[in-house]
C-alpha positions as CSV (number, residue, x, y, z in Angstrom):
1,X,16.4,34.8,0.9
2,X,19.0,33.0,2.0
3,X,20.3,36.1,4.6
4,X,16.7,36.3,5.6
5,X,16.7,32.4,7.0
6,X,20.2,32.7,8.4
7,X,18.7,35.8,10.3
8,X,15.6,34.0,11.6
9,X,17.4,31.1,12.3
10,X,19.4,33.0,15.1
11,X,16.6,34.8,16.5
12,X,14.8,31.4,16.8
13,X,18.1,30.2,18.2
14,X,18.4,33.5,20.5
15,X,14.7,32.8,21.7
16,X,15.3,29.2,22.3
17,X,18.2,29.9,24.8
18,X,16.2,32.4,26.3
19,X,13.3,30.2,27.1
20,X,15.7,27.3,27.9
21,X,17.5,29.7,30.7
22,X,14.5,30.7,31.9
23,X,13.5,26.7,32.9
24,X,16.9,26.8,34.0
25,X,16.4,29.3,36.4
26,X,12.8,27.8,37.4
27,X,13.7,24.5,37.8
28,X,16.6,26.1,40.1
29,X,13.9,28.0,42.3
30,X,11.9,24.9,42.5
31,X,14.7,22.8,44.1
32,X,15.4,26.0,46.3
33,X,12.0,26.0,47.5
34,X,12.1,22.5,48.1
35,X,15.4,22.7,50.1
36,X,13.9,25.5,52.1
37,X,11.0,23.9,53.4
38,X,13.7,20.9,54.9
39,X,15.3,22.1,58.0
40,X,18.2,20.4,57.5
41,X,18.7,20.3,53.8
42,X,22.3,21.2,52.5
43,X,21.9,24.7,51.8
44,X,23.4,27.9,53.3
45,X,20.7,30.6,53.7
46,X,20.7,33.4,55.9
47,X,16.7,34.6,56.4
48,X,15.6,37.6,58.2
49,X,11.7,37.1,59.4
50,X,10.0,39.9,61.0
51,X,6.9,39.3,63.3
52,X,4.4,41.4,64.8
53,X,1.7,40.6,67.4
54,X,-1.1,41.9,69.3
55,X,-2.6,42.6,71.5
56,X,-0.9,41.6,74.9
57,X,-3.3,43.0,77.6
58,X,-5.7,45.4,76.6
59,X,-2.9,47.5,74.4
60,X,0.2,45.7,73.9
61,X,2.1,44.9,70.9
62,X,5.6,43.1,69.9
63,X,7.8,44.1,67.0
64,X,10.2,41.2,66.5
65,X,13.2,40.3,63.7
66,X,14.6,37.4,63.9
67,X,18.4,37.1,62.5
68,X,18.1,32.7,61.5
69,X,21.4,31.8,59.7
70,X,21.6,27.9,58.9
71,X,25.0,26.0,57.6
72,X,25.6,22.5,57.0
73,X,29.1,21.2,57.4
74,X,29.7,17.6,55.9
75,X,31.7,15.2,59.1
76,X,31.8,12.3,56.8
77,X,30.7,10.3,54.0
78,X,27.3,9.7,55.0
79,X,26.8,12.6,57.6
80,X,25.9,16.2,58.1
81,X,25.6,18.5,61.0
82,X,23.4,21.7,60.3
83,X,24.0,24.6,62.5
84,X,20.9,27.0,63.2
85,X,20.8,30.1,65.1
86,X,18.1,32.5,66.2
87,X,19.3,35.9,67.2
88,X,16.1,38.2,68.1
89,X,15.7,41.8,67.8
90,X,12.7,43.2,69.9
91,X,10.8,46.2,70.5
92,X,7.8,45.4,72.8
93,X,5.5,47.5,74.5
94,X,2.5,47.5,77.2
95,X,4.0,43.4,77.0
96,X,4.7,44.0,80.6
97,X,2.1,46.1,81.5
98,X,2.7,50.2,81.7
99,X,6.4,49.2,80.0
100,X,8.7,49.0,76.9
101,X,11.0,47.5,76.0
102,X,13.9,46.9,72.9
103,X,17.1,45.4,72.8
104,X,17.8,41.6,71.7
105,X,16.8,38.3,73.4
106,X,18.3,35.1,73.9
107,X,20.0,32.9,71.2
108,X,18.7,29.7,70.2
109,X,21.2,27.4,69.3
110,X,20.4,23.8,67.4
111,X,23.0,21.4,65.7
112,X,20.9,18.7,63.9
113,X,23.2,15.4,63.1
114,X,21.8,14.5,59.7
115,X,22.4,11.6,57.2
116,X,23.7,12.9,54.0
117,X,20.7,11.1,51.5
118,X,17.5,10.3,52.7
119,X,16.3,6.9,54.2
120,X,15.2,3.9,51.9
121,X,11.5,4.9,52.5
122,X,12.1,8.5,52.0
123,X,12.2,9.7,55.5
124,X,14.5,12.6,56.4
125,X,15.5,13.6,59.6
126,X,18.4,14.9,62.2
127,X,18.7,15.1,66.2
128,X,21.3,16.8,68.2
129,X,21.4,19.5,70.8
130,X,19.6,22.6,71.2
131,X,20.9,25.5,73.7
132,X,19.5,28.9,74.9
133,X,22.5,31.4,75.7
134,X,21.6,34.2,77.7
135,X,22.0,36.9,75.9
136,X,18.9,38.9,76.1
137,X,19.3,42.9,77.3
138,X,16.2,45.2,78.6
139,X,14.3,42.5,80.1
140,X,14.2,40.3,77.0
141,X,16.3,37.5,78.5
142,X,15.8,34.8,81.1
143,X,18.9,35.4,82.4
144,X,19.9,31.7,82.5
145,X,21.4,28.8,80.7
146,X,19.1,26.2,78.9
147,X,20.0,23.0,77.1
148,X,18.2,20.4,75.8
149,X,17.3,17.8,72.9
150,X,16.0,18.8,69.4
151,X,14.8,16.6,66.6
152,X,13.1,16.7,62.9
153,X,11.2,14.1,61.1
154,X,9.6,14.9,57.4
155,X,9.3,13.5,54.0
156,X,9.1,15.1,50.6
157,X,6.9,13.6,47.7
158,X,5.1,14.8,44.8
159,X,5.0,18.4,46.0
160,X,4.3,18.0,49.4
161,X,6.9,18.3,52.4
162,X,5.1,16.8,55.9
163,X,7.2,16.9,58.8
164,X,7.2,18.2,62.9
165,X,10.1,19.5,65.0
166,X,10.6,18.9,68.6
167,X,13.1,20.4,70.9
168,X,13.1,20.6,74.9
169,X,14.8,23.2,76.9
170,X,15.7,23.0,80.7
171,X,17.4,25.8,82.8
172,X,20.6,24.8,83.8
173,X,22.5,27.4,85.3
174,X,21.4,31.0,86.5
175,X,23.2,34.7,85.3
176,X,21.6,37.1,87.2
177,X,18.9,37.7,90.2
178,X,16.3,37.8,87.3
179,X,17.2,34.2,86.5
180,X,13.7,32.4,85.6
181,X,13.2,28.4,85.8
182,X,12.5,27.1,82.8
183,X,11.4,24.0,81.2
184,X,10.1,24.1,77.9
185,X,9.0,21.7,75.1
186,X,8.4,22.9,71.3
187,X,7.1,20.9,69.0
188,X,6.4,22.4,65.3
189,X,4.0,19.9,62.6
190,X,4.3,21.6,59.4
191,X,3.1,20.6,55.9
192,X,3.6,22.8,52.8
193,X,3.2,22.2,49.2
194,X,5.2,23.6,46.5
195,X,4.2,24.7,43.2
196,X,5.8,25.7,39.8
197,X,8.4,28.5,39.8
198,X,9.4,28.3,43.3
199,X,6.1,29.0,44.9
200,X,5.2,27.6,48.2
201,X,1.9,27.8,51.0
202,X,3.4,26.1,54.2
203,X,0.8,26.0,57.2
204,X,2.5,25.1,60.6
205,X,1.6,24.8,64.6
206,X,4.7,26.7,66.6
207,X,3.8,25.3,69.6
208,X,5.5,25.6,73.4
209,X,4.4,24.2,76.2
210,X,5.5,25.8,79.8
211,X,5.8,22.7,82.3
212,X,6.3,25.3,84.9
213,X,3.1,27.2,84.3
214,X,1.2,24.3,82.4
215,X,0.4,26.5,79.9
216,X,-0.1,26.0,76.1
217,X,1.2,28.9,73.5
218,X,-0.3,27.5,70.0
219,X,0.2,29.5,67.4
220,X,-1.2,28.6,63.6
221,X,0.7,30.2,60.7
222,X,-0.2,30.8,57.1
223,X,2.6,31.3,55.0
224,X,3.4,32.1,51.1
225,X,6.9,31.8,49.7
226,X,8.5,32.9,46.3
227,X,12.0,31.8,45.4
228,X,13.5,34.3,43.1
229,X,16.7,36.1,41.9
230,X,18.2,39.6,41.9
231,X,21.1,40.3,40.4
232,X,23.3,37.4,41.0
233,X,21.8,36.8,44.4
234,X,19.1,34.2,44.9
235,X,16.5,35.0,47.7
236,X,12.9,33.8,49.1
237,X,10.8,36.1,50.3
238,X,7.5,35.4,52.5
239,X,4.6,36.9,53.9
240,X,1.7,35.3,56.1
241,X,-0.6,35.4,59.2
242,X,-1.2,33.6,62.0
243,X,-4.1,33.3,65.0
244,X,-3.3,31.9,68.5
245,X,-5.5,28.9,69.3
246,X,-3.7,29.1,72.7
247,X,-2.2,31.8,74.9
248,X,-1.3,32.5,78.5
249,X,-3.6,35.0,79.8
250,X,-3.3,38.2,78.5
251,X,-1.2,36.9,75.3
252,X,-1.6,38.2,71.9
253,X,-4.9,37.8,69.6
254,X,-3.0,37.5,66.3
255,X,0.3,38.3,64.3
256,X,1.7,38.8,60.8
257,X,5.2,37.6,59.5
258,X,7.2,39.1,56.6
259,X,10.8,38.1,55.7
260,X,13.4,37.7,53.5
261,X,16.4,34.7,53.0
262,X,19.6,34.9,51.4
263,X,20.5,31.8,49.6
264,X,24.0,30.5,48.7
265,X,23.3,27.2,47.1
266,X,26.7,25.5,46.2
């Protein structure tokens, strides 16, 4: 009797460190999930988002992947700066009309100053510069410089993350006979609400608006998120939809989004 008890005992034992690891590693996908949805929390993540969208004309269609590594390096005792990049990968066709084609587009560059812990009424936010560096091949590029301010605003409570992201790009020096004039202003609102076991629905408006052409691309995207781990590596993956409220003429209907981020929390 008394082996018998000793053996339960550890079983009970074994099953309570089991369940106790496995909050562990919820409650560490919850705070993942949470970080994610902050554009300039203090996480490394490297996330690979693949879009599609039609149709462009009468037949046209985009396949896009774009390469979005964020870091945050700590200046001070109070300060961050959070470095994100967005290198695309594109194969496009009928776009331009009786054409293809593939080959990479211009990086986006942002550096958001940040303060370390959020403000007394819980407000988060960072503003720096944003640059566009002609790197574009095939067509894909605007074969120019463009520089410009960028800023985020959100708070996080009881679930909920509500926030809106605003940068401006103007042209200011020209690579190539192709070189387009640009002056551009983004602005992103987003709200998304996590749930248990690093769930998340985020809904957001990626909107740009062409002073040049003054013209409207309004995008609405429906997103689901799932923090999770494989092998020793921690990664969200995400799937959604979206429908364009606003296009220039001859812009796509709708699009889908699918991706994957690596996560290296310290």
């Amino acid at each position: 009797m008394k082996m018998r008890w000793m053996l339960t005992g550890a079983f009970a034992s074994g099953a309570l460190l089991c369940a106790g690891g496995a909050q562990a590693q919820s409650s560490d996908a919850d705070e993942l999930a949470k970080k994610l949805s902050n554009p300039v929390a203090a996480l490394i993540s490297v996330p690979f988002q693949y879009n599609y969208d039609e149709a462009y004309g009468e037949e046209g269609y985009r396949h896009n992947l774009n390469i979005q590594p964020v870091a945050p390096f700590q200046i001070s005792e109070h300060w961050n700066v959070i470095s994100r990049t967005i290198l695309p990968i594109t194969y496009q066709k009928d776009v331009i009309p009786g054409t293809d084609q593939a080959g990479i587009g211009d990086i986006t560059q942002s550096f958001f100053f940040s303060p370390r812990e959020p403000g007394p009424s819980g407000v988060i936010w960072g503003i720096g510069p944003a640059l566009l560096l002609p790197t574009g091949t095939d067509d894909l590029g605007a074969d120019t410089w463009a520089a410009g301010p960028t800023f985020v605003v959100l708070k996080q409570d009881h679930g909920w993350t509500l926030g809106a992201l605003v940068n401006h790009l103007a042209d200011v020096a020209g690579t190539g006979s192709r070189r387009a004039d640009i002056s551009s202003t983004f602005i992103q609102p987003f709200a998304s609400r996590a749930y248990a076991g690093g769930r998340t629905l985020t809904f957001n408006l990626e909107s740009t608006y062409d002073w040049k052409a003054s013209q409207w691309t309004v995008p609405l995207n429906v997103q689901y998120a799932k923090v999770t781990k494989v092998g020793t590596q921690m990664l969200s993956f995400q799937g959604g939809a979206r429908v364009y409220l606003e296009t220039p003429r001859g812009g796509p209907d709708w699009g889908l989004r699918f991706g994957v981020t690596l996560l290296f929390p310290k």
